[in-house]
MIDOSE-1310 file (N, C-alpha, C; in nm, 2 decimals, decimal comma, always signed):
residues 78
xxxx	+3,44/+3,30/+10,27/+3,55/+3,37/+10,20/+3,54/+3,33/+10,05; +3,52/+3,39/+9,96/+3,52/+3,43/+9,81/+3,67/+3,43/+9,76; +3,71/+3,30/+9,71/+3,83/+3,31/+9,64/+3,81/+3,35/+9,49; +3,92/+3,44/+9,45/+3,88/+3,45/+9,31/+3,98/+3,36/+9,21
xxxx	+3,88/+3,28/+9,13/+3,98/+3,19/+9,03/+3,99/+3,25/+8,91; +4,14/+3,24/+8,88/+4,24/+3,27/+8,79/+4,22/+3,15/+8,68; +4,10/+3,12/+8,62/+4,07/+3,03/+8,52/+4,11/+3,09/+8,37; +4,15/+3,17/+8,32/+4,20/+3,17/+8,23/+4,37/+3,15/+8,22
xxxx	+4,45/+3,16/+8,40/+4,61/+3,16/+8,37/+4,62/+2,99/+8,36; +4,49/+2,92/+8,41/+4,53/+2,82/+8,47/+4,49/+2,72/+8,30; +4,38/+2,83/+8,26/+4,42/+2,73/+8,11/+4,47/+2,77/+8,03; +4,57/+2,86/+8,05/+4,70/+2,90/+7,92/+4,78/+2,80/+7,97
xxxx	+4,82/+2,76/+8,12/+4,90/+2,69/+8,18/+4,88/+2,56/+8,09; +4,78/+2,46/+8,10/+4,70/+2,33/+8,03/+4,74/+2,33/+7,93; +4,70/+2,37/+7,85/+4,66/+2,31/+7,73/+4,78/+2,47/+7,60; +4,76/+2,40/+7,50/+4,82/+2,49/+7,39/+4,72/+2,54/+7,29
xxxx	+4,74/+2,62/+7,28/+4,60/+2,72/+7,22/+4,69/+2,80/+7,08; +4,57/+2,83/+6,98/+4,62/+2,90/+6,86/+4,67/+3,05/+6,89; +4,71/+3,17/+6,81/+4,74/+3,25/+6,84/+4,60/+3,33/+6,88; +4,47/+3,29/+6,82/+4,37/+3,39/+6,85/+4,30/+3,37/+6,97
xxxx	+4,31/+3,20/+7,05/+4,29/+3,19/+7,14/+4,35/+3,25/+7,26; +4,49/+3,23/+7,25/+4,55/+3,29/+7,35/+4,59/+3,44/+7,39; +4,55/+3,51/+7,26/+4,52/+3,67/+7,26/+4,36/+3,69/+7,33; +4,27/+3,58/+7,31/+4,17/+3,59/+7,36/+4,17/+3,60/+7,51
xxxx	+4,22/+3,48/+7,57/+4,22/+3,52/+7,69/+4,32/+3,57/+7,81; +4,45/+3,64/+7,72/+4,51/+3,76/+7,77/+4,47/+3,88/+7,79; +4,41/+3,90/+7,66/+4,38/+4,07/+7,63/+4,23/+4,11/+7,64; +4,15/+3,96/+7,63/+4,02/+3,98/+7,67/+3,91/+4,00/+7,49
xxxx	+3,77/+4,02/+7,53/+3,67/+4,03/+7,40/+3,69/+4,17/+7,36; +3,65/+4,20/+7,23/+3,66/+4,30/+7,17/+3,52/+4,31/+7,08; +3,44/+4,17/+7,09/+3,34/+4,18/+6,97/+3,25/+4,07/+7,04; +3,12/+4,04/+6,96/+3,03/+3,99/+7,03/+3,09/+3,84/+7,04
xxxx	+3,13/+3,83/+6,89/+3,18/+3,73/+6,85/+3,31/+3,61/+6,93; +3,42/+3,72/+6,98/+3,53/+3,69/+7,02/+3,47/+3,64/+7,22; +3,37/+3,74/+7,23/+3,29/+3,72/+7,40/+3,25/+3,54/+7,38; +3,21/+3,47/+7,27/+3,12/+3,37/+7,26/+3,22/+3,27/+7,25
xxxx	+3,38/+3,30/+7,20/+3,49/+3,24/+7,19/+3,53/+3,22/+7,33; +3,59/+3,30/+7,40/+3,60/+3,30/+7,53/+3,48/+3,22/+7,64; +3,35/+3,19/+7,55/+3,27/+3,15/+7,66/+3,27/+3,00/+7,62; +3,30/+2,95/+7,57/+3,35/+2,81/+7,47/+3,45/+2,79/+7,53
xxxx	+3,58/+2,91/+7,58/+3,69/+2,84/+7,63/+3,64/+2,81/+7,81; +3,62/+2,90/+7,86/+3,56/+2,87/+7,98/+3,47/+2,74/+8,02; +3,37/+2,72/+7,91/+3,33/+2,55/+7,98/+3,45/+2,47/+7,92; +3,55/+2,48/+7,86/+3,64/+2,37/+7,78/+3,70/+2,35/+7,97
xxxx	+3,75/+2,46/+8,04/+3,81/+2,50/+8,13/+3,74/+2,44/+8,22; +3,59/+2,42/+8,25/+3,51/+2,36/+8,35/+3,54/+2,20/+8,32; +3,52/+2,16/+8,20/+3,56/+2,06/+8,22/+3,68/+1,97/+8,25; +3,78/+2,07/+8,17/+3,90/+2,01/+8,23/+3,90/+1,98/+8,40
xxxx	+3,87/+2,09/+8,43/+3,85/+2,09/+8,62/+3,78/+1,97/+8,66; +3,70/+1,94/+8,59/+3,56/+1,83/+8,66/+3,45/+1,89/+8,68; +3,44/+2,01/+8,64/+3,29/+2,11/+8,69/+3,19/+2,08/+8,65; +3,09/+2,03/+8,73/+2,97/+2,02/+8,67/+2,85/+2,10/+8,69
xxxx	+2,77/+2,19/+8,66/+2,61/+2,25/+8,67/+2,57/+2,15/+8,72; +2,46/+2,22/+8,81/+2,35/+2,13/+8,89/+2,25/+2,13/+8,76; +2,19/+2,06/+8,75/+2,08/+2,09/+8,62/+1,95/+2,18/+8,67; +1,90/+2,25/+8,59/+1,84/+2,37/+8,64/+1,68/+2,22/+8,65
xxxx	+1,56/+2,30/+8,75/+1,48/+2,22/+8,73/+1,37/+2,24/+8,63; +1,28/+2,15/+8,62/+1,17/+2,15/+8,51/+1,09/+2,23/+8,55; +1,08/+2,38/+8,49/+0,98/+2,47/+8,58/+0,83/+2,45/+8,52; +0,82/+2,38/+8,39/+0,73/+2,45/+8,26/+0,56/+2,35/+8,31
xxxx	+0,51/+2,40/+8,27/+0,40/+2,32/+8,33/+0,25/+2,37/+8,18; +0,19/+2,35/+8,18/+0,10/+2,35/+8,04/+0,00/+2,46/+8,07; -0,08/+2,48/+7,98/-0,19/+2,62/+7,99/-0,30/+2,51/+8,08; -0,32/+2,38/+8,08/-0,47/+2,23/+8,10/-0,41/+2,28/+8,25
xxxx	-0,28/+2,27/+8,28/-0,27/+2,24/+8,43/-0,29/+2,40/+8,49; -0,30/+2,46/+8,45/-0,28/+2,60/+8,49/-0,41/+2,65/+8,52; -0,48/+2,64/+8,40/-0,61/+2,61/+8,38/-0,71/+2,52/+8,47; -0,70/+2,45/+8,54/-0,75/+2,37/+8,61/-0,65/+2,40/+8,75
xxxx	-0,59/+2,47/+8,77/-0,55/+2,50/+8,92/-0,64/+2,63/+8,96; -0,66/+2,73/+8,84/-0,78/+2,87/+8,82/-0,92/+2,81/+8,88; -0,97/+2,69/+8,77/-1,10/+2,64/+8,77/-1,10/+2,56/+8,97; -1,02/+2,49/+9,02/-0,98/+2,45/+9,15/-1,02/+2,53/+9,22
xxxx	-0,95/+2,65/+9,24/-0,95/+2,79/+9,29/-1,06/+2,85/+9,30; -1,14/+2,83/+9,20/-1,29/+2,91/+9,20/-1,39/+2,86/+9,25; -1,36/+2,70/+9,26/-1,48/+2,63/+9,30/-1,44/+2,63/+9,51; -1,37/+2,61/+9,51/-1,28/+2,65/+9,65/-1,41/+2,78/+9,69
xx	-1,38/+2,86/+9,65/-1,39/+3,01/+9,71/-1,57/+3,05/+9,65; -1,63/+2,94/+9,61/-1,77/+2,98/+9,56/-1,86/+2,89/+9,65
């Protein structure tokens, strides 16, 4: 079951916000700018909670290793 959280009532509830923040997240973005505000309040919001990201993992690997799994590969199959 998919609950949906109400994280913006629950941080007007918290904390005291300026007037442009709390127009922000009543009335929502209007600009690219104001979207980037609101995404600044939302981790402020994760934190308050305790939220943490899993850390994404280390995908990146070099052109030597990449390169030598190709060269691997060829001698395999020759």
């Amino acid at each position: 079951m998919t609950e949906k959280i109400e994280w913006k009532q629950e941080l007007l509830d918290s904390e005291k916000f300026n007037k442009k923040q709390n127009n922000l997240l009543k009335n929502g973005a209007k600009s690219l700018t104001e979207s980037w505000l609101i995404g600044a309040l939302y981790i402020r919001w994760k934190k308050l909670k305790g939220i943490r990201e899993q850390p994404s993992p280390n995908c990146s690997s070099s052109f030597q290793e990449w390169n030598k799994k190709v060269e691997d590969a060829d001698v395999c199959q020759s």
